[in-house]
C-alpha positions, -999 to 999 in steps of 0.1 A, spaced: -280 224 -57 -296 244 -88 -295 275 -84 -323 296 -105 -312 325 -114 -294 340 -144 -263 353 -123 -232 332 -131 -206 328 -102 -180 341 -126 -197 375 -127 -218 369 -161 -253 363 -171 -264 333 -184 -292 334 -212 -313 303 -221 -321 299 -264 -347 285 -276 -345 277 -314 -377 257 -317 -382 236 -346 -410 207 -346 -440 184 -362 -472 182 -356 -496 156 -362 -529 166 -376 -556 145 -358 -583 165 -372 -605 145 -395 -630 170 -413 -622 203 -436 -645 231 -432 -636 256 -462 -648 289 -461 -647 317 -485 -636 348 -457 -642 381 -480 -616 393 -508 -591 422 -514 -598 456 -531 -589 437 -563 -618 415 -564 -590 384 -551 -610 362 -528 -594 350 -490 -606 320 -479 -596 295 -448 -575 267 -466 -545 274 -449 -562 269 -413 -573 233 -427 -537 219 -441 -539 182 -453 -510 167 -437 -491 169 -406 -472 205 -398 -440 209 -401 -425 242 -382 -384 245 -397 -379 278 -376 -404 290 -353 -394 324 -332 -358 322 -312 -372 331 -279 -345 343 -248 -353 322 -217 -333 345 -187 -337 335 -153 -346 362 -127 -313 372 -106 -339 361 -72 -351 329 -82 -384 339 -63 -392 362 -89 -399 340 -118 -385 337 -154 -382 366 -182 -389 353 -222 -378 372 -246 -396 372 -281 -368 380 -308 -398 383 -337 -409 410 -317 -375 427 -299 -356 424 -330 -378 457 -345 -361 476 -316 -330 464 -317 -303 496 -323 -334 517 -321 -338 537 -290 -358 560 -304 -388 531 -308 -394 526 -269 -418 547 -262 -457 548 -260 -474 579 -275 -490 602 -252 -530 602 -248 -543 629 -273 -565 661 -261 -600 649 -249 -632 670 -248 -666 664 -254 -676 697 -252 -652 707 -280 -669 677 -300 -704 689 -290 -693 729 -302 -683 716 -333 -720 692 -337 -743 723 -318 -719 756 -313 -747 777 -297 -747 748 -264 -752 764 -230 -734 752 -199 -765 742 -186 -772 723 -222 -738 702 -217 -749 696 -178 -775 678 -188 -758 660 -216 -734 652 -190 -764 635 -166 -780 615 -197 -743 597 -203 -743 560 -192 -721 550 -159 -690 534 -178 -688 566 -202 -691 590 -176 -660 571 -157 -640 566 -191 -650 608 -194 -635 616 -159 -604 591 -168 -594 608 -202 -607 644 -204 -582 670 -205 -609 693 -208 -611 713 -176 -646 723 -176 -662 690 -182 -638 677 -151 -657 706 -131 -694 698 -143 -684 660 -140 -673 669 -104 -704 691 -99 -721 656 -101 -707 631 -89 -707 650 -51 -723 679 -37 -701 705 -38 -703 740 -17 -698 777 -31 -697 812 -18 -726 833 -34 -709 840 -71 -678 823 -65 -669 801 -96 -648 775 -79 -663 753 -44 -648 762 -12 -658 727 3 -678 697 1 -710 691 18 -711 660 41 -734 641 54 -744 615 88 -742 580 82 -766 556 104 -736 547 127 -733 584 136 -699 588 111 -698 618 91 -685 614 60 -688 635 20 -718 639 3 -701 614 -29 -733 602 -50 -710 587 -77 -679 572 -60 -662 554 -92 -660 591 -112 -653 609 -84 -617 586 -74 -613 589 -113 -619 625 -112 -593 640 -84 -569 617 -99 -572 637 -133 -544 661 -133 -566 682 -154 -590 686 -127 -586 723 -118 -563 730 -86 -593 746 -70 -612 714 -72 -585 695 -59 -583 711 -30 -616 713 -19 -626 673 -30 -592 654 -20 -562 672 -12 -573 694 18 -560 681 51 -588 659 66 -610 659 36 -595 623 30 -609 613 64 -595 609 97 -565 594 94 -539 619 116 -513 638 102 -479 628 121 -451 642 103 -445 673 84 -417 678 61 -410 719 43 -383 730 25 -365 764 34 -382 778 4 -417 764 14 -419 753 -17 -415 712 -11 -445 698 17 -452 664 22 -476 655 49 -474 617 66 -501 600 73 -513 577 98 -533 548 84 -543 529 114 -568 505 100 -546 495 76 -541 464 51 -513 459 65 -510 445 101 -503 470 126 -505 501 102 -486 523 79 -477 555 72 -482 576 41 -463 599 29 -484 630 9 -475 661 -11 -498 686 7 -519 710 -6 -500 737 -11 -477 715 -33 -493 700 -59 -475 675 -77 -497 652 -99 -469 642 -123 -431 628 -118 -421 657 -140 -431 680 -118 -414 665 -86 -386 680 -76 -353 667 -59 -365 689 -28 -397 668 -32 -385 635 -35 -358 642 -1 -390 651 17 -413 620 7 -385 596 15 -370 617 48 -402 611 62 -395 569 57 -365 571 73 -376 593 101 -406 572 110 -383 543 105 -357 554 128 -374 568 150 -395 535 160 -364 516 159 -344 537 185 -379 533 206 -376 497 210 -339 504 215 -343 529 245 -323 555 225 -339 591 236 -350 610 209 -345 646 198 -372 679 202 -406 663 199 -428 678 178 -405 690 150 -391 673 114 -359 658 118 -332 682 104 -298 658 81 -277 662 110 -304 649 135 -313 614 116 -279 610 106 -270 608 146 -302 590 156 -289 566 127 -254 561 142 -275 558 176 -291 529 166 -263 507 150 -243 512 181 -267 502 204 -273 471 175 -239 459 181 -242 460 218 -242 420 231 -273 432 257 -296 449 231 -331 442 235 -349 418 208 -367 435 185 -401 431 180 -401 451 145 -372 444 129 -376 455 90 -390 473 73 -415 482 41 -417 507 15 -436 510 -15 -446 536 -40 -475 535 -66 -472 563 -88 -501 573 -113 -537 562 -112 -560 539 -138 -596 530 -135 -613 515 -167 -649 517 -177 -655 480 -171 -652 485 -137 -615 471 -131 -589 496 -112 -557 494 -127 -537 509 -108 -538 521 -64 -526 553 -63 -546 580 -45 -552 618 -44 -518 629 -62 -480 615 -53 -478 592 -23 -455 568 -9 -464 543 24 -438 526 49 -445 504 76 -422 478 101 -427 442 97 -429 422 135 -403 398 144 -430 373 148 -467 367 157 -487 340 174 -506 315 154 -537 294 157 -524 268 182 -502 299 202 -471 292 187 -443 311 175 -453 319 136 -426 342 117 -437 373 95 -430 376 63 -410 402 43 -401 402 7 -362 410 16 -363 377 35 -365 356 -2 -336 375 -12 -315 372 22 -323 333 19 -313 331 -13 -283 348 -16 -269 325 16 -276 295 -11 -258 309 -35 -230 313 -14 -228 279 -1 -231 263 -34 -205 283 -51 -186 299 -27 -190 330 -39 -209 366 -30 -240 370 -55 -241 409 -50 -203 413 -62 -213 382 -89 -247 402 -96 -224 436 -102 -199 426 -125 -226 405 -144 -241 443 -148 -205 457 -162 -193 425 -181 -231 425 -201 -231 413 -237 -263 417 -255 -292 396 -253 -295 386 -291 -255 380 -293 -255 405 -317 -219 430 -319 -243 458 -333 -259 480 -309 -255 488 -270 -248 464 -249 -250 489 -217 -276 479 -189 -269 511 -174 -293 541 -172 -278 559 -139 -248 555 -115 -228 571 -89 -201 563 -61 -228 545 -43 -256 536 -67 -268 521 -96 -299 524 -121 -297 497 -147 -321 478 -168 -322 442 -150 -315 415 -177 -344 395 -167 -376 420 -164 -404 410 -140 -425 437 -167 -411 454 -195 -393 490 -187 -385 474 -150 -357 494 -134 -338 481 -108 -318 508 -84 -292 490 -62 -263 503 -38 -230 490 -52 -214 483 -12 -236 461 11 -265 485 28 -288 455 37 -312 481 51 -319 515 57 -304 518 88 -272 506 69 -277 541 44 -256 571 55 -270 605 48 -247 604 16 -263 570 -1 -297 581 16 -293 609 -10 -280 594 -39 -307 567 -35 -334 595 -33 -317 610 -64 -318 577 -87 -353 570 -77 -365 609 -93 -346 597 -120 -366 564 -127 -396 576 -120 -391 608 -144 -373 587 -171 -404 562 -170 -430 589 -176 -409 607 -201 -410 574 -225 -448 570 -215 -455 551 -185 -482 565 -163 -483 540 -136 -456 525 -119 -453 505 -88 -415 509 -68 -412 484 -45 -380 478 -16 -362 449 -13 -338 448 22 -326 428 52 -334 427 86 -322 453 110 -311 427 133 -290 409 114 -250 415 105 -227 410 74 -254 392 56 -238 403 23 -272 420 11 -276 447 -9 -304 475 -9 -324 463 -42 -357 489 -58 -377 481 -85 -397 503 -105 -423 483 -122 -445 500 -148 -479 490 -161 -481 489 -196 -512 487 -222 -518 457 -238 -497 444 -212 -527 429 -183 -513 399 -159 -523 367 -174 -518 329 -174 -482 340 -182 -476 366 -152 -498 338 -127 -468 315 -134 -440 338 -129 -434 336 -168 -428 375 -176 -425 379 -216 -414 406 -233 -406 421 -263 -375 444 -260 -339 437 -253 -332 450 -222 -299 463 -236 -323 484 -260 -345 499 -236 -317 512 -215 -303 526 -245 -340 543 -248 -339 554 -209 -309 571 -212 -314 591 -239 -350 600 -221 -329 610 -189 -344 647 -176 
């Protein structure tokens, strides 16, 4: 049996080299010489070395690192050394600068300094669509963001009042009221600025209710008020039977991982494992506490406990959700052209839902669902079978036993960025994207329902710590992502597994990406070098 993946039974990581050395035969009959320009000097450039008059002959092309993901399902990392090999030993390289001040008006003041608002308002109406949304995407200029918003919906002000209290709506033919938005594009672009002004948040997204009708179901506030996270019910959802979305509320506005809190990350992710747990112990029969109220620690932790008894029990009923799904993307992109790069919505938000046992399919039979954690589950029973031994212990000491990519005794050779007794933040050796963290419990916790309230909170720790790290060296969008077992199943050997997966520029999914072929051009050894000197 092959096994795919770069996790070596012995508890090391094996690294594919290609040295690549070949001829080519020219079957290319014509010569088409062109002069191309010339240097300063005068020197002319021309094309002769794109026409060569032989057959090619490549002595030493680019070593390139060929790693296997650890989950075979995830594809295959390549490493190019002409590229890595700059960042090798230097840390201090990873990073990607951050966007410089933008403001038309500023550039306008310095072109026409005697402008009036009303001049620049209507500057702002003669600018073409894609400008406009590429305006509302990098501004930093807080009253262009206000004048942009201004336009893009209709907005409503108390007499003399110099920020909107609301926004006007409007009947649609089907009798659904909905905001007055005339240009939809800038206006997502726009109250996903974080220089927007607060005031203008509030009144275009971050209001309860202004997003639409989706009901609020959970509530999580700190004992200093100053952490609240709405969740929200989003019944017509993408995914089948609905999810839930966990939102910083309006009176804690948070548009930027620095500014999240550990308060704030316990309440986004308290509200998972509430809405988890609760609809677990449902289908279990297992009353519930006080309706109506947030979960205190002590509360989930014995609903928890509830629920894994009752799971052991030999008369337990089947369970018709039985895992679940979590995913986080942080930041928010949209480019002129018209292509979104990235889903996140009206400031920091994370979504959960349950995955059902199994559906019915076109000819009424039984058709299972599927769950990402399933690939893993599957795969790490192979892995056992064929080698007799347990990948997650294997994976682990692969981590700890790490040599460097390029074989090279200079430099770190650490994929760690983050650990404690339960958890670990490390660099995985095979990216799926370059600056991919991986967060993993070091016991087996296939699930959340596995996670006592002591690895609930160091999980909820590490993942502040990702996300922060990530935005400190430059990322501004990042999708997390959960991989985990079924609730319903016992001493399957998983481990909890996140990944925090940034979107990079210059970096769009291509041929490569379509094929599972992830290429990059760092060491992973180098960035975590980079991460932990970046750590808040």
């Amino acid at each position: 049996m092959v096994l795919r993946t770069c996790v070596d039974p012995s508890g090391r990581f094996r690294v594919g080299i290609h040295q690549p050395e070949f001829e080519v035969k020219n079957l290319r009959e014509n010569r088409y010489l062109e002069r191309l320009g010339k240097l300063a000097n005068g020197t002319p450039v021309d094309n002769q070395v794109n026409f060569p008059k032989g057959n090619v002959q490549e002595p030493c092309a680019d070593r390139i690192y060929e790693i296997a993901n650890p989950f075979p399902f995830r594809g295959t990392t390549f490493i190019n050394s002409a590229w890595a090999d700059g960042h090798a030993g230097r840390p201090e390289t990873i990073g990607i600068p951050r966007p410089s001040p933008c403001s038309l008006f500023q550039n306008f003041d310095q072109w026409h300094p005697d402008l009036t608002v009303e001049d620049k308002t209507r500057l702002l109406k003669l600018l073409p669509h894609p400008l406009c949304i590429a305006l509302a995407q990098a501004s930093t200029d807080p009253e262009e963001l206000t004048l942009l918003a201004q336009q893009s919906c209709t907005l409503l002000f108390e007499k003399g009042a110099p920020t909107p209290w609301g926004i006007e709506y409007k009947t649609k033919k089907d009798g659904s009221i909905v905001p007055d938005i005339h240009d939809l594009e800038v206006f997502e672009v726009l109250i996903n600025n974080p220089f927007l002004p607060d005031a203008y948040k509030k009144a275009l997204v971050l209001r309860p209710g202004v997003q639409g009708t989706s009901e609020i179901v959970g509530e999580f506030k700190s004992k200093d008020k100053a952490t609240h996270v709405f969740e929200y019910l989003r019944r017509n959802s993408y995914i089948p039977w609905g999810h839930y979305a966990s939102n910083m509320a309006d009176d804690a506005i948070r548009y930027r991982a620095k500014d999240l809190t550990p308060e704030d990350m316990t309440g986004l992710r308290h509200l998972y494992y509430q809405r988890v747990y609760v609809r677990v112990a449902g289908q279990l029969g297992i009353a519930l506490p006080a309706q109506k109220k947030c979960l205190g620690t002590d509360e989930l932790e014995a609903l928890r406990r509830s629920i894994l008894q009752a799971l052991k029990s030999d008369t337990q009923p089947t369970l018709a959700f039985n895992r679940s799904l979590w995913g986080w993307n942080f930041g928010f992109g949209f480019a002129q052209s018209g292509h979104r790069l990235h889903a996140s919505h009206q400031m920091i938000h994370q979504q959960n839902s349950m995955v059902p046992r199994k559906i019915t399919d076109n000819k009424g039979e039984d058709y299972d669902c599927f769950s990402c954690g399933d690939l893993v589950a599957d795969f790490i029973t192979k892995f056992q079978c064929a080698t007799g031994k347990n990948f997650f212990k294997a994976y682990l000491a692969a981590i700890r036993n790490n040599e460097r990519t390029d074989g090279k005794p200079k430099g770190s050779a650490s994929l760690i960025v983050h650990e404690d007794p339960r958890v670990i933040l490390f660099v995985p050796k095979a990216q799926t994207s370059e600056w991919e963290l991986s967060l993993m419990t070091k016991k087996q916790s296939s699930n959340i329902l596995e996670a006592d309230t002591a690895l609930r909170a160091s999980l909820d720790h590490a993942m502040l710590i990702a996300i922060q790290t990530l935005e400190t060296l430059g990322a501004q969008m990042v999708t997390a992502i959960e991989l985990s077992g079924r609730f319903d199943k016992k001493n399957t050997g998983q481990h909890l597994v996140y990944s925090f997966i940034p979107k990079l520029p210059y970096a769009p999914g291509t041929f490569s990406e379509a094929q599972l072929r992830w290429i990059s051009g760092c060491y992973p050894e180098d960035f975590a070098q980079a991460c932990r000197r970046a750590i808040i």
